[in-house]
PDB file of N, H, CA, C and O in Angstrom:
ATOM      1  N   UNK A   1     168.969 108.570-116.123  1.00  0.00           N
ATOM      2  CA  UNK A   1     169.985 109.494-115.664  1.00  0.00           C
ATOM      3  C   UNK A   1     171.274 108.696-115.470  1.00  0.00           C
ATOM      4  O   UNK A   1     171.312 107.515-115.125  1.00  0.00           O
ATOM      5  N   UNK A   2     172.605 109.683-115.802  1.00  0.00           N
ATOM      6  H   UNK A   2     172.574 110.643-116.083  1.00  0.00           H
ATOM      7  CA  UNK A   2     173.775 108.917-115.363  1.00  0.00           C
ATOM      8  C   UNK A   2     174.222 110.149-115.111  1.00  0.00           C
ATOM      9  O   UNK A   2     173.843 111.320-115.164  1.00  0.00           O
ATOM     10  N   UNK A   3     175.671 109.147-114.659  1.00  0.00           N
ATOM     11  H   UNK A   3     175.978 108.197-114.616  1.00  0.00           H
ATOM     12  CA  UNK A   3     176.515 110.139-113.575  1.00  0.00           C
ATOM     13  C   UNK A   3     176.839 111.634-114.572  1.00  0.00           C
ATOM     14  O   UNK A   3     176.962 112.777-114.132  1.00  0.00           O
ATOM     15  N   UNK A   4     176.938 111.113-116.252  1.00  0.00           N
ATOM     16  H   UNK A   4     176.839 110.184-116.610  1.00  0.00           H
ATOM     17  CA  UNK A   4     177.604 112.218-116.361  1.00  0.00           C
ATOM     18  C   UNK A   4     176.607 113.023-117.372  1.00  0.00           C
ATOM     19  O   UNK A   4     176.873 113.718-118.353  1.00  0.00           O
ATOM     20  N   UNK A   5     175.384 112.680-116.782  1.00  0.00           N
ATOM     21  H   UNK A   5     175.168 112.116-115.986  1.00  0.00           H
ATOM     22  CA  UNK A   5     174.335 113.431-117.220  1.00  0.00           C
ATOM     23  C   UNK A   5     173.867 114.608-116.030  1.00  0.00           C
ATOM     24  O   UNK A   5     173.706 115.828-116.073  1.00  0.00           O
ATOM     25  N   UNK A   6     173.731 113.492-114.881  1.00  0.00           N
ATOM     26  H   UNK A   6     173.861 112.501-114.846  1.00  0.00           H
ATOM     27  CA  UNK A   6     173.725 114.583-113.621  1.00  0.00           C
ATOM     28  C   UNK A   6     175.046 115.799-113.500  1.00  0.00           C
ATOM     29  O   UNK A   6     174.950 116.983-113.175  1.00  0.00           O
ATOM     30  N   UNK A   7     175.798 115.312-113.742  1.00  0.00           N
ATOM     31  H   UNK A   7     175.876 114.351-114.006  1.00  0.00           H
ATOM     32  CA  UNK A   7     177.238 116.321-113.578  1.00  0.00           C
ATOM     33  C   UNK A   7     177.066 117.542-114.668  1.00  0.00           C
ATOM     34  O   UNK A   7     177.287 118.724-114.405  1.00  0.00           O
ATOM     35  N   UNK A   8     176.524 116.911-116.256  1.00  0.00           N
ATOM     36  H   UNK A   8     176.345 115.951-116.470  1.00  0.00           H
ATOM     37  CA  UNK A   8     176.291 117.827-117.055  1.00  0.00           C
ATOM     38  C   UNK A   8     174.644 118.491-115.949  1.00  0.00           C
ATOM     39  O   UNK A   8     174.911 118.989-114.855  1.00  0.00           O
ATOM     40  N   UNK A   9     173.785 118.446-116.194  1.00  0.00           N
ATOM     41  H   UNK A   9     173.568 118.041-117.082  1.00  0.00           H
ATOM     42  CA  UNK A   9     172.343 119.091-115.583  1.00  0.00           C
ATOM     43  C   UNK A   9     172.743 120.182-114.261  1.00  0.00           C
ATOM     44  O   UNK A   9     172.127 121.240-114.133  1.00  0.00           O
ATOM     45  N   UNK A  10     174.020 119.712-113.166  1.00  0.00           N
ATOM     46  H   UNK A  10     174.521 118.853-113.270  1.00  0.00           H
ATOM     47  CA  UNK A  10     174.220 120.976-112.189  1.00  0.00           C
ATOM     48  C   UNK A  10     175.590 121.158-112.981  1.00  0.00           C
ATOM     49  O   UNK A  10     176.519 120.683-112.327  1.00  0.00           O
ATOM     50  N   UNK A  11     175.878 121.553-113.855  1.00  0.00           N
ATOM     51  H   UNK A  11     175.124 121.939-114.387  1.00  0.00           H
ATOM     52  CA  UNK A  11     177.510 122.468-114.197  1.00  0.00           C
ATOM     53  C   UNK A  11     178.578 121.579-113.035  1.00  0.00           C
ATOM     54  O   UNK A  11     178.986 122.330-112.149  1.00  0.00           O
ATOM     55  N   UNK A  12     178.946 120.506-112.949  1.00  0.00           N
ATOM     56  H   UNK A  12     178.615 119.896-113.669  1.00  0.00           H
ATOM     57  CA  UNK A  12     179.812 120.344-112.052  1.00  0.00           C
ATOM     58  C   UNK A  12     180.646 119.807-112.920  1.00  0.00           C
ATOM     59  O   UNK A  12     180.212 119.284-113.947  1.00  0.00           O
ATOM     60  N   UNK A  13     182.247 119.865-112.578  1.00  0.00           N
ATOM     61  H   UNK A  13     182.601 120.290-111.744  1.00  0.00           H
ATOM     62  CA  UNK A  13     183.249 119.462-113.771  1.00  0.00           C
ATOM     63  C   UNK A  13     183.425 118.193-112.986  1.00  0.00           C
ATOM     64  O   UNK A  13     183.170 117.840-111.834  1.00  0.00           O
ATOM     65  N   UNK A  14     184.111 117.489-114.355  1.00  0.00           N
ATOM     66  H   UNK A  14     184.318 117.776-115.291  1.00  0.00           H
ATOM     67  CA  UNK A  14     184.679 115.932-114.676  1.00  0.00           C
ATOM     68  C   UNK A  14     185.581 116.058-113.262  1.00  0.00           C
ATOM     69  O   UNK A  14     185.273 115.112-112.537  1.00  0.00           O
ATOM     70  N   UNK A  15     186.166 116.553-112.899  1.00  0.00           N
ATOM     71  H   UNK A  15     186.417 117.322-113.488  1.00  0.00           H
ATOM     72  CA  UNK A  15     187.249 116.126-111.402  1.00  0.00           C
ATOM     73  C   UNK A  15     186.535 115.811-110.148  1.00  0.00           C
ATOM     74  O   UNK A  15     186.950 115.144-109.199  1.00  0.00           O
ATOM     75  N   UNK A  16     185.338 116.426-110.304  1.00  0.00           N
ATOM     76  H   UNK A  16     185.001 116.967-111.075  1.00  0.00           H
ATOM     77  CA  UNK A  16     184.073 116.190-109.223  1.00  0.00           C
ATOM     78  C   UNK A  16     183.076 115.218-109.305  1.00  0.00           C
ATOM     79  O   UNK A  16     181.958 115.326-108.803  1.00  0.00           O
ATOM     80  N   UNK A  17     183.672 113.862-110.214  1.00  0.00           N
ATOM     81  H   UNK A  17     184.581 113.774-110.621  1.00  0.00           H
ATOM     82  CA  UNK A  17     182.217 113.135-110.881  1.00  0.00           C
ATOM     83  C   UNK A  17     182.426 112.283-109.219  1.00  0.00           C
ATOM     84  O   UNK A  17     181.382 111.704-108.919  1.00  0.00           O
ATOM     85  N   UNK A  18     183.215 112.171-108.469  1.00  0.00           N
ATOM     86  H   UNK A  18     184.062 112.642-108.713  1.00  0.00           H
ATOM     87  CA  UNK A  18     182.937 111.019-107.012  1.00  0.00           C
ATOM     88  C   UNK A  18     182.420 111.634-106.220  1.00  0.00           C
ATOM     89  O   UNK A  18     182.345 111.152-105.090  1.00  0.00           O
ATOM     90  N   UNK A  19     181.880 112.891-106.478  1.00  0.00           N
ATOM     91  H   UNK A  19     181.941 113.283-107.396  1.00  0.00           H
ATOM     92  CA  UNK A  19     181.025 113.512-105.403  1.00  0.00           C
ATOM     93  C   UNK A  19     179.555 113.090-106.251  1.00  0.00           C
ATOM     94  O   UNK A  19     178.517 112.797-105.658  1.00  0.00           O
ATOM     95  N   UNK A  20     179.688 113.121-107.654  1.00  0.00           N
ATOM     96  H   UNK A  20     180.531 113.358-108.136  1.00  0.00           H
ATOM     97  CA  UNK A  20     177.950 112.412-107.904  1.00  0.00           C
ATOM     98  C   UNK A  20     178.036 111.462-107.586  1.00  0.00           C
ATOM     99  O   UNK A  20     177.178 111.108-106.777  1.00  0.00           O
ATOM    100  N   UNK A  21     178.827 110.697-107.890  1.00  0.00           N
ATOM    101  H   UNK A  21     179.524 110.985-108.546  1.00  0.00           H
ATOM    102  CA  UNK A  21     178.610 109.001-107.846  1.00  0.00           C
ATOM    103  C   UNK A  21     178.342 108.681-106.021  1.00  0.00           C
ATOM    104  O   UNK A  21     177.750 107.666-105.655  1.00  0.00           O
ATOM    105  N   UNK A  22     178.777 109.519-105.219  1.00  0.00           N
ATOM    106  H   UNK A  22     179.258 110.344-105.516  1.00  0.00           H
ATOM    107  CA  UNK A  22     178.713 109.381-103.670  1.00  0.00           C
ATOM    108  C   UNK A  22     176.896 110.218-103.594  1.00  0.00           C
ATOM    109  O   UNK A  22     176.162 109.919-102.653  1.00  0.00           O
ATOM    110  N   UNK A  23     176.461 111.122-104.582  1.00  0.00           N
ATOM    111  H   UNK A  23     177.058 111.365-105.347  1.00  0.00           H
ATOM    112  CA  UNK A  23     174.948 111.496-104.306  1.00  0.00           C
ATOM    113  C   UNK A  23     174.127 110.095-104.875  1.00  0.00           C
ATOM    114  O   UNK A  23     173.251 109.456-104.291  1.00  0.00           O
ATOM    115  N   UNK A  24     174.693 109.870-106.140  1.00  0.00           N
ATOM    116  H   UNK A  24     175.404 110.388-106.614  1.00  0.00           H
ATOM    117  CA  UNK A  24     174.158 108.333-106.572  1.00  0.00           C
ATOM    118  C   UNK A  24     173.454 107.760-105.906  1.00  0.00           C
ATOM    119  O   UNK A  24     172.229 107.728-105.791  1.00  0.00           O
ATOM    120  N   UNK A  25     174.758 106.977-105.144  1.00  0.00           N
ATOM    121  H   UNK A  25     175.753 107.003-105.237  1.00  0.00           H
ATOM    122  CA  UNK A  25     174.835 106.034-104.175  1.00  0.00           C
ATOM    123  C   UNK A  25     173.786 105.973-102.914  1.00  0.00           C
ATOM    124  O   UNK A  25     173.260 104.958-102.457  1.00  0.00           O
ATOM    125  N   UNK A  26     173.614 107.374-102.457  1.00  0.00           N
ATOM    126  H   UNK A  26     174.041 108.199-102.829  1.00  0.00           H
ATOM    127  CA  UNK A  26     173.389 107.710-101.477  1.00  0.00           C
ATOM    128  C   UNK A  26     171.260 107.629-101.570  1.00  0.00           C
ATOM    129  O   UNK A  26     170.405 107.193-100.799  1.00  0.00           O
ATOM    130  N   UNK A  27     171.208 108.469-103.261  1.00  0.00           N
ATOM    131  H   UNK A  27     171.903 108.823-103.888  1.00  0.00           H
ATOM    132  CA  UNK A  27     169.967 108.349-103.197  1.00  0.00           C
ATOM    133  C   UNK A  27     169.621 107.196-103.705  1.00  0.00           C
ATOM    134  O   UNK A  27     168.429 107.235-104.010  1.00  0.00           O
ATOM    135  N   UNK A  28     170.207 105.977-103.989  1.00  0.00           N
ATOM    136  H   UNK A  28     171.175 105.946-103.742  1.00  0.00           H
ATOM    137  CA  UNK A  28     169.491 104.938-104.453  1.00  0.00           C
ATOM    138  C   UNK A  28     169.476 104.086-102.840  1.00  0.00           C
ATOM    139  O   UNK A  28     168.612 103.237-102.618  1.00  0.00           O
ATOM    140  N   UNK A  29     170.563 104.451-101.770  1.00  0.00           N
ATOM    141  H   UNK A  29     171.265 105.140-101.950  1.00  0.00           H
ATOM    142  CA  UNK A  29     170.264 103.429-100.423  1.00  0.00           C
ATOM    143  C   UNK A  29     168.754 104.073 -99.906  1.00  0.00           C
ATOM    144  O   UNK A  29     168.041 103.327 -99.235  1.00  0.00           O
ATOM    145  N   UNK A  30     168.287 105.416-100.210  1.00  0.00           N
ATOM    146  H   UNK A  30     168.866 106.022-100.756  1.00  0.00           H
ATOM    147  CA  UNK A  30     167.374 105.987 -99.101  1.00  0.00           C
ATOM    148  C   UNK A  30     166.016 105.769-100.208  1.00  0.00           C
ATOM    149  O   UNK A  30     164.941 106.326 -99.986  1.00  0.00           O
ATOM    150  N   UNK A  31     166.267 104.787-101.545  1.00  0.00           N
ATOM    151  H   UNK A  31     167.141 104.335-101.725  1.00  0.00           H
ATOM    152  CA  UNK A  31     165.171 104.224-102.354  1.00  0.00           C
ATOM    153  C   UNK A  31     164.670 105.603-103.117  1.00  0.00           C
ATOM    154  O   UNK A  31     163.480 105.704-103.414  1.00  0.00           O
ATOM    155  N   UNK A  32     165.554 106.608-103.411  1.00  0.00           N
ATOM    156  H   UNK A  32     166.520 106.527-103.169  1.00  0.00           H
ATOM    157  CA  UNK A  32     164.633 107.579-104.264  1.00  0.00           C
ATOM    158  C   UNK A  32     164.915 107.478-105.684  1.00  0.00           C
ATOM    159  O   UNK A  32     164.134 107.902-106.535  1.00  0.00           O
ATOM    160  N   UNK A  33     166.104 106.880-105.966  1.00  0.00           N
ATOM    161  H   UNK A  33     166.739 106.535-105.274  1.00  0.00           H
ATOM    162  CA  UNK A  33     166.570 106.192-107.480  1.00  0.00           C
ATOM    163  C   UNK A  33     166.701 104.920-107.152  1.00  0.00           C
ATOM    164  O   UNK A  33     166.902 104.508-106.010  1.00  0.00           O
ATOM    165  N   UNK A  34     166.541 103.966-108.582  1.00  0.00           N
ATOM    166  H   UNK A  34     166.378 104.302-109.510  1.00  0.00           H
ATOM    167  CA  UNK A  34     166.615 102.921-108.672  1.00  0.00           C
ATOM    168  C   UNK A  34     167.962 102.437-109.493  1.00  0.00           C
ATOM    169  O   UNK A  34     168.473 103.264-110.248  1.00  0.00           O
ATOM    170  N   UNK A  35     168.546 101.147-109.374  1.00  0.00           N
ATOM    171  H   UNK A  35     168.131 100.475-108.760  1.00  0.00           H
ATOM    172  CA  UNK A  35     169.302 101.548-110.408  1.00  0.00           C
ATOM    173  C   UNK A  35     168.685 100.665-111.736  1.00  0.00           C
ATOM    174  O   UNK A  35     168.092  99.635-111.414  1.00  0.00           O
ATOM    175  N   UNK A  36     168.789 101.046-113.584  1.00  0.00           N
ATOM    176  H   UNK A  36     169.271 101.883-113.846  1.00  0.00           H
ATOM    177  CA  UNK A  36     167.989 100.649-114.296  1.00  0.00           C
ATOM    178  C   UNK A  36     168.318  99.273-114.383  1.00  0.00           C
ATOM    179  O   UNK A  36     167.390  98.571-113.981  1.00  0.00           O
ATOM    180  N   UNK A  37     169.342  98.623-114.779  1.00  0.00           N
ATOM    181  H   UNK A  37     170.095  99.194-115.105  1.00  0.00           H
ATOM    182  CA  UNK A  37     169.825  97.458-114.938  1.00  0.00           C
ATOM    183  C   UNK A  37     171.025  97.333-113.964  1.00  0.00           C
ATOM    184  O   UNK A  37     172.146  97.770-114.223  1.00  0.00           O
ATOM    185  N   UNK A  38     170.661  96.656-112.751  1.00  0.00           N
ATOM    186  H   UNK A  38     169.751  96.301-112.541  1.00  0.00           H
ATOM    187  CA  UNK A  38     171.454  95.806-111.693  1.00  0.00           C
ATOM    188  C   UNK A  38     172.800  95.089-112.387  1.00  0.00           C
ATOM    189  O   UNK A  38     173.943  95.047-111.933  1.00  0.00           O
ATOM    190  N   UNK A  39     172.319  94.579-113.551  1.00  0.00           N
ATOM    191  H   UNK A  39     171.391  94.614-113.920  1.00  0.00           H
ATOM    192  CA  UNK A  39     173.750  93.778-113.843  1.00  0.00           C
ATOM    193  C   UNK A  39     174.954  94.617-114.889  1.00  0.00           C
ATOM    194  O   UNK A  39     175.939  94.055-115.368  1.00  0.00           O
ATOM    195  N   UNK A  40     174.602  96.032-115.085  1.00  0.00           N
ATOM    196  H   UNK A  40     173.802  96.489-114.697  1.00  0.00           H
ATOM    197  CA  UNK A  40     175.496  97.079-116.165  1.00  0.00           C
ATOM    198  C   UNK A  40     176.755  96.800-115.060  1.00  0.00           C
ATOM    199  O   UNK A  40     176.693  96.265-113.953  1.00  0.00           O
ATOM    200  N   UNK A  41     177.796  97.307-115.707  1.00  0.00           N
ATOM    201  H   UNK A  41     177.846  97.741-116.606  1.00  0.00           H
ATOM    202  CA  UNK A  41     179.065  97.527-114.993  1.00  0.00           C
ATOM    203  C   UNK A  41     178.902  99.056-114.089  1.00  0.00           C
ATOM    204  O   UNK A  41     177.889  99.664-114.434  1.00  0.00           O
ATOM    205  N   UNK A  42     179.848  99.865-112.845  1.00  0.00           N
ATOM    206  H   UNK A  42     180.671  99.371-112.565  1.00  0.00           H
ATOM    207  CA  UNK A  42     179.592 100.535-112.671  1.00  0.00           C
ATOM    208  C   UNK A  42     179.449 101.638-114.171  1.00  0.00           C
ATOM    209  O   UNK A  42     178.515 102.158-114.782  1.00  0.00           O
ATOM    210  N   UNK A  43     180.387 101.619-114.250  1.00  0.00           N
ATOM    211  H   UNK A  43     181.146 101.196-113.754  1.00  0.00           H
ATOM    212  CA  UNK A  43     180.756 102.814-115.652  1.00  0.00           C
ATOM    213  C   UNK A  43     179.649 103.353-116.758  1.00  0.00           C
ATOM    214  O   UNK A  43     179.652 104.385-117.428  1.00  0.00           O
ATOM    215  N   UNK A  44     178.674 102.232-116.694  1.00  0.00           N
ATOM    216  H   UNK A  44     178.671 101.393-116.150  1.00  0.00           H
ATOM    217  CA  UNK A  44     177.734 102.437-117.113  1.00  0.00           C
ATOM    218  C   UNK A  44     176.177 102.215-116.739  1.00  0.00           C
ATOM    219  O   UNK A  44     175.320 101.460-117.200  1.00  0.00           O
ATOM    220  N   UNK A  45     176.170 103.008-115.900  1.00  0.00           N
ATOM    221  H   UNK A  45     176.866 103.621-115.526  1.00  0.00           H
ATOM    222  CA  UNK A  45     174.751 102.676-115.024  1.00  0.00           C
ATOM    223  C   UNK A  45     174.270 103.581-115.229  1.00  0.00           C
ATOM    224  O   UNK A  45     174.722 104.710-115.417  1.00  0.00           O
ATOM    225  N   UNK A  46     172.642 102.951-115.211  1.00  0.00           N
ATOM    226  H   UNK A  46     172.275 102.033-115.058  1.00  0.00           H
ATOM    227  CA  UNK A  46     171.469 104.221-115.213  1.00  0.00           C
ATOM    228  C   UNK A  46     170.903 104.158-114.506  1.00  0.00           C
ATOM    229  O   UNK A  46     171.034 103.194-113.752  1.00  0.00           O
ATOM    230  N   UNK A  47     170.028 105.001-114.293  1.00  0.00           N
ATOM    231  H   UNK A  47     169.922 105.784-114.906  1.00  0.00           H
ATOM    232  CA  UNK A  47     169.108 105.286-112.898  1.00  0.00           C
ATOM    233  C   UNK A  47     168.055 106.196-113.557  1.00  0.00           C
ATOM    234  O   UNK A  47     168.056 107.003-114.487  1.00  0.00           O
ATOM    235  N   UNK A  48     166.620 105.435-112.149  1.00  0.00           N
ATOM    236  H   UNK A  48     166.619 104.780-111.393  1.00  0.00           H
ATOM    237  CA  UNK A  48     165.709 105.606-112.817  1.00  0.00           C
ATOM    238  C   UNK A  48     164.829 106.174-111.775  1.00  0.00           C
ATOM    239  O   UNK A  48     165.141 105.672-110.695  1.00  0.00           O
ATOM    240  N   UNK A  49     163.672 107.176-111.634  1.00  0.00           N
ATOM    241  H   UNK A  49     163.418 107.583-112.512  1.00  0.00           H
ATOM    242  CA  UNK A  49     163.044 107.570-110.330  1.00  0.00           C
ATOM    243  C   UNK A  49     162.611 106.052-109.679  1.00  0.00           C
ATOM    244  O   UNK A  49     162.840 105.048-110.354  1.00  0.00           O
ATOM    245  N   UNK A  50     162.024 105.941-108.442  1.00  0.00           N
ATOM    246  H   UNK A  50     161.838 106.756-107.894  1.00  0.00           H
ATOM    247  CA  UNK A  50     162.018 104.221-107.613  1.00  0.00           C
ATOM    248  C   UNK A  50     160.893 103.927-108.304  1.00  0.00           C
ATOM    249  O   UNK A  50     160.849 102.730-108.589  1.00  0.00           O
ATOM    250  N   UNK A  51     159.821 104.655-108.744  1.00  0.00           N
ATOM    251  H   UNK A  51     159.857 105.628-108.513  1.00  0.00           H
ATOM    252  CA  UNK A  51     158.616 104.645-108.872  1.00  0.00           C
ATOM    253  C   UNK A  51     157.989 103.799-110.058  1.00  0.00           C
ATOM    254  O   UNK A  51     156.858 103.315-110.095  1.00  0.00           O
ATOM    255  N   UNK A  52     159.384 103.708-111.403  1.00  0.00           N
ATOM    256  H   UNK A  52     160.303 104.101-111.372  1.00  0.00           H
ATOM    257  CA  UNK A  52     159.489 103.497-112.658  1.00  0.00           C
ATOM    258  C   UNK A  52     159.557 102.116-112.383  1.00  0.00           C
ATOM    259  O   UNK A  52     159.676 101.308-113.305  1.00  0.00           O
TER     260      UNK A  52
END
């Protein structure tokens, strides 16, 4: 998953992508996403369920 996969999956427009990137964030501190590769730049990060 990425940011602008999640944004595409709930209909939310491109002016609203810092409200995903703030759900992102939020579910990878409380360990429910992971992120896939630690060393990508932000711009291109993926995320993965923690479990993977």
């Amino acid at each position: 998953m990425t940011n602008t996969s999640l944004r595409e999956r709930f209909k939310i427009e491109k002016n609203n992508s810092p409200m995903v990137s703030k759900l992102l964030s939020l579910a990878v501190e409380r360990k429910l996403i992971k992120v896939f590769d630690p060393n990508s730049s932000n711009k291109f990060k993926k995320y993965i369920p923690y479990w993977a």
